[in-house]
C-alpha positions, 0 to 999 in steps of 0.5 A: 497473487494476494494472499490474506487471512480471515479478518473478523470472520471476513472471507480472505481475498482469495476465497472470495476470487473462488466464491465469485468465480474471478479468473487469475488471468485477465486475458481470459476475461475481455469483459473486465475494464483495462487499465490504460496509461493516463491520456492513451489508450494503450494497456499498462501491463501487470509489470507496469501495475507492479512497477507503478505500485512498488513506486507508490510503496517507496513513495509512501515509506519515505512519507511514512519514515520522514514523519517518524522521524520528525516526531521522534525528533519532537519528542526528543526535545520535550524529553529534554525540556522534562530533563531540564525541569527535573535537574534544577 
C-alpha cells in the first residue's frame, strides 16, 4: 500500500512490514486495534480511512496555498516599497 525509499540508511516502510512479519490485510489480524467512528463502536473501513485521509490532504493543501499566497502577497508589496525607494 505505501511505498518509501531509504531515507538515511533508514529501512523503507515496507521493508520494515516484512522484517516485522506485518500482514497487508488487517482481517488476518484480530489482535490489531480497530479504528472506530468517534463516539461508536462501529469499524471505519479502509475506504472511510482513505476518504478521511484524502479530506484531511485537501484540508492541509488549502491551508498550505492560502499561506502562500499571503506571503507572496507580503512580499510583493515589500518588492514594491524597494521599487519605490530605488525610483526617487
Amino acid at each position: 500500500m505505501f511505498r518509501a525509499t531509504r531515507d538515511h540508511g533508514r529501512p523503507s516502510l515496507s521493508q520494515e512490514a516484512r522484517e516485522s512479519g506485518a500482514d497487508s490485510d488487517d482481517s488476518e489480524a484480530p489482535d490489531r486495534e480497530t479504528t472506530t467512528y468517534p463516539g461508536t463502536q462501529e469499524p471505519l473501513t479502509k475506504t472511510d480511512l482513505h476518504q478521511m485521509l484524502l479530506a484531511a490532504s485537501a484540508d492541509i493543501k488549502a491551508h498550505t496555498a492560502a499561506e502562500l499566497e499571503r506571503h507572496i502577497s507580503g512580499l510583493k508589496g515589500e518588492i514594491e516599497t524597494l521599487n519605490n525607494r530605488t525610483s526617487q
